[in-house]
C-alpha positions as CSV (number, residue, x, y, z in Angstrom):
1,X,-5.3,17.2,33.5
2,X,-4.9,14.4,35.7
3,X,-8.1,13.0,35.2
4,X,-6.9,12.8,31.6
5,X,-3.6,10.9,32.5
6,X,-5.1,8.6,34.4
7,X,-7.9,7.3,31.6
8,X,-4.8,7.2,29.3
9,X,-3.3,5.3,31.6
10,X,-5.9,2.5,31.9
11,X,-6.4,2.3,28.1
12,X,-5.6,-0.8,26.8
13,X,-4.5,-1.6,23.0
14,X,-3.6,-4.4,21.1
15,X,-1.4,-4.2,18.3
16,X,-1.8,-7.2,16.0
17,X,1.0,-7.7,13.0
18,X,3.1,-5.7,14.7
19,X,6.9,-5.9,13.5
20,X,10.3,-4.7,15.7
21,X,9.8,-1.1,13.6
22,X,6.3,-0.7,14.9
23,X,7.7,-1.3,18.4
24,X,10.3,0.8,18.0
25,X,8.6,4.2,16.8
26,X,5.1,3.0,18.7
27,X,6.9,3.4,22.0
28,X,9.0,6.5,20.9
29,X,5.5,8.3,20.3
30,X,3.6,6.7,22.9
31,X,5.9,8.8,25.7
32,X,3.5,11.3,24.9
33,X,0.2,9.5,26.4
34,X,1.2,6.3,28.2
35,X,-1.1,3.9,27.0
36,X,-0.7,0.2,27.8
37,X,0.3,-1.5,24.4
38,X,0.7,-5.0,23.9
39,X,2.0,-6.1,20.4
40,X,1.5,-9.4,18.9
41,X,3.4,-10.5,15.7
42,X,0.2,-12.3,13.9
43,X,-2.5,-11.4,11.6
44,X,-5.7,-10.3,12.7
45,X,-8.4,-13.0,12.0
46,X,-11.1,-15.3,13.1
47,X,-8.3,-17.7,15.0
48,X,-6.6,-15.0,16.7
49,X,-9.7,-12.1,17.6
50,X,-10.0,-13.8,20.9
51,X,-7.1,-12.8,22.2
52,X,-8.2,-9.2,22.4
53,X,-10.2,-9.7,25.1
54,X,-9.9,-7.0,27.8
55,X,-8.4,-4.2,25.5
56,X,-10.5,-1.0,24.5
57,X,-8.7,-0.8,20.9
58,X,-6.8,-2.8,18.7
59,X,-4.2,-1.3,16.2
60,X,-4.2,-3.4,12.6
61,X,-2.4,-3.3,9.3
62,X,-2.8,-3.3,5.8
63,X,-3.6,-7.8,5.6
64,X,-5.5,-7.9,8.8
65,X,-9.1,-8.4,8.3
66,X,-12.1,-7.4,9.9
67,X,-15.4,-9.4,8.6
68,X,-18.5,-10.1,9.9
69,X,-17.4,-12.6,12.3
70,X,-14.0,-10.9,13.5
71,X,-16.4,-7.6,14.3
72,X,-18.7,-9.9,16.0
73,X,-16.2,-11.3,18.2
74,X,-14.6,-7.6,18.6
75,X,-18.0,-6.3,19.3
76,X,-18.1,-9.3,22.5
77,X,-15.2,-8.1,23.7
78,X,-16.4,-5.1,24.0
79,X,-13.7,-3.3,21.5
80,X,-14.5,0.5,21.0
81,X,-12.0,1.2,18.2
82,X,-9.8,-0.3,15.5
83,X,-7.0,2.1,14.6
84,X,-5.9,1.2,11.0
85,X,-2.1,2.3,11.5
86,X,-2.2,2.9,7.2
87,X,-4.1,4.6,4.9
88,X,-6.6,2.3,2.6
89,X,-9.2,0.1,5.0
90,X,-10.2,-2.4,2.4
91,X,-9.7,-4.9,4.6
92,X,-12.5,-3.4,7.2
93,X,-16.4,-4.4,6.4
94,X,-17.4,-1.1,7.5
95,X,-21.4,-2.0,7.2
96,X,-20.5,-4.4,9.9
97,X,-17.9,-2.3,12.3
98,X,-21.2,0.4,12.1
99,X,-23.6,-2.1,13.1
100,X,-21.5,-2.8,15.9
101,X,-20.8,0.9,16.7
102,X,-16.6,0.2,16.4
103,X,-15.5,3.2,15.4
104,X,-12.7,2.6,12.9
105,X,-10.0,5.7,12.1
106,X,-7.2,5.4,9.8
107,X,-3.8,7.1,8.9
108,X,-4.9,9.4,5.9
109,X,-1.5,10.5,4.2
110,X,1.3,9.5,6.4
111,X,4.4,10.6,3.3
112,X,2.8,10.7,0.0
113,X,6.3,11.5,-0.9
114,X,7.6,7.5,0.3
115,X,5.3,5.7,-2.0
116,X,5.7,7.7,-5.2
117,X,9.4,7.9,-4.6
118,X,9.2,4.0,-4.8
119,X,7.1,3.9,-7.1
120,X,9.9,6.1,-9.5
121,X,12.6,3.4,-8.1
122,X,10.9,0.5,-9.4
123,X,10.9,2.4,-12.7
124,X,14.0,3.2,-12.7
125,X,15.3,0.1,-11.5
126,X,13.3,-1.8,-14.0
127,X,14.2,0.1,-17.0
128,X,17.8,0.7,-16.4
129,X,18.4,-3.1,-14.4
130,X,20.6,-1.3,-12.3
131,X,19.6,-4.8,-10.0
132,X,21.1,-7.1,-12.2
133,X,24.6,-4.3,-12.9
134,X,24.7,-5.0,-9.4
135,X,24.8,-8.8,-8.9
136,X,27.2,-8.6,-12.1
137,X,29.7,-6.3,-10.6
138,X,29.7,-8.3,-7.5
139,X,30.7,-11.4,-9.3
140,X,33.5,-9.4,-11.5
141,X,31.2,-9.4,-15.2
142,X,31.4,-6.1,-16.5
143,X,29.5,-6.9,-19.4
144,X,26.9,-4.4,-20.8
145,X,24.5,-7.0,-22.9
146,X,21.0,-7.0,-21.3
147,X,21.2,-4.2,-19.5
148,X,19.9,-2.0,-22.3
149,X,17.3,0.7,-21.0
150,X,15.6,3.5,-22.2
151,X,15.2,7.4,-21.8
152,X,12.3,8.6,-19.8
153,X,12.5,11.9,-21.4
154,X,9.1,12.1,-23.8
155,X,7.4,8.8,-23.0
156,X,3.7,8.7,-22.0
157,X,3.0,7.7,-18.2
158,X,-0.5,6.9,-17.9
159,X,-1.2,7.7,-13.4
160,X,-4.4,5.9,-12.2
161,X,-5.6,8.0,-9.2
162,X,-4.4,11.6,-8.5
163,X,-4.6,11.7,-4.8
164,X,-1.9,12.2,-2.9
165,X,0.0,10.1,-4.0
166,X,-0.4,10.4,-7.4
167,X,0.3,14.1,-7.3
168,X,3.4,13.5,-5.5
169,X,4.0,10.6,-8.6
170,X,3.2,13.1,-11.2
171,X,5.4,15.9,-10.2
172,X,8.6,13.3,-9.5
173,X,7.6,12.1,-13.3
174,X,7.0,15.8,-14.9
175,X,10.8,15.8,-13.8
176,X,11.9,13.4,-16.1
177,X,10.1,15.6,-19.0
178,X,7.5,12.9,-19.6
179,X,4.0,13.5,-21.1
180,X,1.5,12.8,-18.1
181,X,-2.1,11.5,-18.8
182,X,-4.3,10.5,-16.1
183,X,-7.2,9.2,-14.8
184,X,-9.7,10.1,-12.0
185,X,-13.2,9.7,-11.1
186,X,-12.5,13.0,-9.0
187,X,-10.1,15.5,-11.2
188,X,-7.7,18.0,-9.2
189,X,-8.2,20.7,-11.7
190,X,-4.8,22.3,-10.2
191,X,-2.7,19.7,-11.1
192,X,-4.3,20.5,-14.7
193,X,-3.1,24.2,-14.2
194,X,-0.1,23.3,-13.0
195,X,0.7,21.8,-16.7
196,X,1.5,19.1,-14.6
197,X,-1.0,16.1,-17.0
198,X,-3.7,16.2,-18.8
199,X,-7.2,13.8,-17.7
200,X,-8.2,11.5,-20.5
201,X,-10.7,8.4,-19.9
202,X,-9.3,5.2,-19.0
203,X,-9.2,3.4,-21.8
204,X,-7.1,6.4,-23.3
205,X,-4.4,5.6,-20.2
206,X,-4.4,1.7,-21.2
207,X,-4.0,2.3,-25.4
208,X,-1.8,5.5,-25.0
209,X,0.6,5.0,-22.0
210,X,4.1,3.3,-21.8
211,X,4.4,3.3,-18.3
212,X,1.2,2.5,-16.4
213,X,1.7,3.5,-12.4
214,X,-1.6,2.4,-10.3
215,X,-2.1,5.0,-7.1
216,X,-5.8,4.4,-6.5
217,X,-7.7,2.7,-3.7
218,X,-9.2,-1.1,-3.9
219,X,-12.6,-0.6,-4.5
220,X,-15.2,-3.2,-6.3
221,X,-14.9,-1.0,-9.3
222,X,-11.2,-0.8,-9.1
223,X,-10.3,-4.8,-8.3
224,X,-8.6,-6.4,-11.2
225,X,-8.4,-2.6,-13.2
226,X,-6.0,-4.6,-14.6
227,X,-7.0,-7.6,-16.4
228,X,-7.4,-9.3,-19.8
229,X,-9.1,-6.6,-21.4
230,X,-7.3,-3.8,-20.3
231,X,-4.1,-5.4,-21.0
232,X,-5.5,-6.2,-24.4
233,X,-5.3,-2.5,-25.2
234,X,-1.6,-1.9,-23.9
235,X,1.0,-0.8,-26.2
236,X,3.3,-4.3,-26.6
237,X,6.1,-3.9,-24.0
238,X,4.1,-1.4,-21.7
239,X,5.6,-0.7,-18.1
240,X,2.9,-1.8,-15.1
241,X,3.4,-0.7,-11.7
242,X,1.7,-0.7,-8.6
243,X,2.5,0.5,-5.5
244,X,-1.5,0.5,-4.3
245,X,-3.2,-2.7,-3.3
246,X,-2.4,-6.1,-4.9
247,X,-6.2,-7.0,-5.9
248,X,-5.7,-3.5,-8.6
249,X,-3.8,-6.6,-10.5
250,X,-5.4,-9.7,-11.7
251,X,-2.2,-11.9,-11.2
252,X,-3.0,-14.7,-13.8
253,X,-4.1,-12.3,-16.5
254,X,-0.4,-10.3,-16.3
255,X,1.6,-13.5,-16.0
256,X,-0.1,-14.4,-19.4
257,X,0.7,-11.1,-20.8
258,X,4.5,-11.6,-19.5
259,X,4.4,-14.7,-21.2
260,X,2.9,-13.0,-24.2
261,X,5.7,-10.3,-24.0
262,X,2.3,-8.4,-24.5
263,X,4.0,-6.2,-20.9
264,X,7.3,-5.6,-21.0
265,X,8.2,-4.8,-17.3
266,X,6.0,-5.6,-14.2
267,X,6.8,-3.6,-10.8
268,X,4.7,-4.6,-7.8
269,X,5.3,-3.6,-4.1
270,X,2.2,-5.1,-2.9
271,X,0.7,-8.8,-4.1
272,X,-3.0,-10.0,-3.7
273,X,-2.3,-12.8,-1.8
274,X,0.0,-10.9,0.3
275,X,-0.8,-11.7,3.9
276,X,0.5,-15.3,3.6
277,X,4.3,-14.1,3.0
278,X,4.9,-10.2,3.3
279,X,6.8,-9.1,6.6
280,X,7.6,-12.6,7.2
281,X,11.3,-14.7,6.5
282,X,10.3,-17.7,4.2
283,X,13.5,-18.8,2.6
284,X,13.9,-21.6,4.3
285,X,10.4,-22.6,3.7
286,X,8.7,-24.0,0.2
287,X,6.3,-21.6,-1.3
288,X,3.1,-22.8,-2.0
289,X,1.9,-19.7,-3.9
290,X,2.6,-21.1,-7.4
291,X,1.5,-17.6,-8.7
292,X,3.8,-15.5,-7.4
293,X,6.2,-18.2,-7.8
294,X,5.7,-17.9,-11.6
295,X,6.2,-14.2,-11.5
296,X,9.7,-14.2,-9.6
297,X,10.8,-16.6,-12.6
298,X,10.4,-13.6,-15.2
299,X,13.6,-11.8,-15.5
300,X,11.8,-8.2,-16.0
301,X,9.4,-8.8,-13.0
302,X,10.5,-6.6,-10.0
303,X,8.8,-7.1,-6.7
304,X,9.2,-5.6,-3.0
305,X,7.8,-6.3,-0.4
306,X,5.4,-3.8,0.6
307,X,8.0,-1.9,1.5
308,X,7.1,1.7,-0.4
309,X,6.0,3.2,2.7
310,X,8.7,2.2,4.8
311,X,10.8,5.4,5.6
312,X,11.6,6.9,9.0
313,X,9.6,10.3,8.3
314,X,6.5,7.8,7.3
315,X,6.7,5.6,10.0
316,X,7.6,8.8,12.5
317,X,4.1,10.2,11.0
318,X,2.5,6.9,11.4
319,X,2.7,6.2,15.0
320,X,2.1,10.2,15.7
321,X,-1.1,9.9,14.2
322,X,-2.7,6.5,15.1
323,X,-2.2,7.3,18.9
324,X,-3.6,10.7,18.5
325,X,-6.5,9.0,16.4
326,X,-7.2,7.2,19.7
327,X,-6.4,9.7,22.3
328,X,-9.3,11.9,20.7
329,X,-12.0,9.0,20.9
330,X,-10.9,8.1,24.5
331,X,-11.2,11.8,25.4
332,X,-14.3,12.6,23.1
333,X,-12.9,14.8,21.1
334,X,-13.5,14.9,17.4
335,X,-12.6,12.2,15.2
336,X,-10.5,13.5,12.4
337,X,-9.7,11.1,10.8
338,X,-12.3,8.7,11.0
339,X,-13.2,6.4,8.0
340,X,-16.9,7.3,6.9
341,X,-19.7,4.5,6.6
């Protein structure tokens, strides 16, 4: 046992990306194995990869990235592991982490439960404006015009991806007394027993649904899911949300069908270009993102910040399992939760 301390001691990690919340529950959790953690409030990248020379692991988040020359570098610096401290690992070129024998673990399903609840709020919040009643009140207009909504109650909500997630999604939205349709490469037959939805092919969830919620992983057959042609099948004043990964979205096609009022409401927690402004204070700054710049214009555009999983019981669950990730490789134990090559 203190053999075991005493590596756990000397094990070194750097945390890149890291915000005042990460600190916060990192060090609550890290009571529990004393490693040495040093965080540093940049992105991961070919500028900054150097700087994690002389650790044995580096922690990363969702708009880090790990190519061929980041690994290379990593690999030089003779990095063991990168602990993923979320779920998707998109941003990881996993051919290349193998080549260099980094292991790379991840944070499976820290609260299914956060993201689908957010994923309800921006419909709810979208639909009934209750962000706008808000901003009214505040500046003593009690009006009612514009703030017209509409009942959930019997409306078709099209899920793409049933993991997790998506289950969670569907049983929040079977609530509401909504018909469910979904799609899956990989069906969970119980959700189908459950009477919970029904799986149709994809092109069924883009012509039939009214509200469109996107809970799969980025993939190259998922990127841009949805894009001109898909859009072109939508019912006129459909619903889009996703609370996934920003490339699900091909940003130019939806702004033209905003424009086109071809979608009626967009709701997006995460952004494809995200990395140059989420988790970081830019109002006093110009934005040079013309894209997203165009979307904040439209009044039934909702977006956050990436913020769906951000709840104490997530983050709680977070930190618990990324340092465990990297207490079982340091003590060669069995990687749980190891990404697969």
């Amino acid at each position: 046992m203190f053999f075991e301390f005493m590596i756990s001691m000397k094990t070194k990690i750097l945390f890149y990306s890291a915000q005042p919340y990460d600190i916060e529950f990192f060090n609550k959790w890290n009571k529990n194995y004393d490693f040495q953690i040093d965080y540093l409030d940049i992105l991961l990248n070919q500028k900054t990869v150097h700087l994690s020379n002389g650790y044995d692991a580096i922690c990363i988040f969702v708009n880090d990235k790990v190519d061929s020359e980041v690994a290379k570098t990593l690999s030089e610096n003779k990095i063991k592991m990168i602990a993923l401290r979320c779920a998707g690992f998109n941003n990881v070129d996993l051919e290349i982490t193998k080549k260099y024998d980094i292991k790379v673990v991840r944070v499976p399903a820290y609260s299914p439960h956060a993201v689908a609840e957010h994923a309800v709020s921006l419909i709810l919040t979208l639909n009934r404006k209750t962000h706008k009643a808000y901003n009214r009140i505040r500046e003593m207009n009690f009006s009612l015009n514009g703030l017209m909504g509409f009942d959930l109650k019997d409306k078709v909500v099209g899920i793409i991806g049933t993991g997790k997630i998506g289950s969670v999604f569907a049983e929040i939205m079977k609530g509401f007394g909504t018909e469910i349709i979904a799609y899956d490469p990989f069906p969970n037959q119980e959700l189908v027993e459950r009477n919970l939805l029904k799986y149709v092919e994809l092109n069924e969830i883009f012509s039939k649904s009214e509200i469109i919620s996107l809970h799969c992983p980025l993939t190259p057959k998922t990127k841009y899911i949805i894009n001109e042609n898909s859009i072109q099948m939508m019912k006129d004043g459909v619903m889009i949300i996703n609370t996934g990964r920003g490339a699900l979205i091909d940003t130019k096609a939806v702004i033209n069908g905003l424009k086109k009022r071809k979608i009626g409401y967009l709701g997006i927690d995460v952004y494809e270009q995200e990395e140059k402004l989420f988790f970081k204070d830019h109002s006093y700054e110009i934005i040079e993102d013309d894209l997203i710049a165009r979307l904040i214009t439209f009044p039934n555009v909702l977006i956050t910040a990436h913020q769906a999983f951000f709840t104490d019981t997530a983050m709680n669950e977070i930190a618990k399992v990324t340092l465990n990730n990297i207490y079982e490789y340091f003590y060669n134990k069995n990687l749980v939760n190891q990404v697969a090559y």
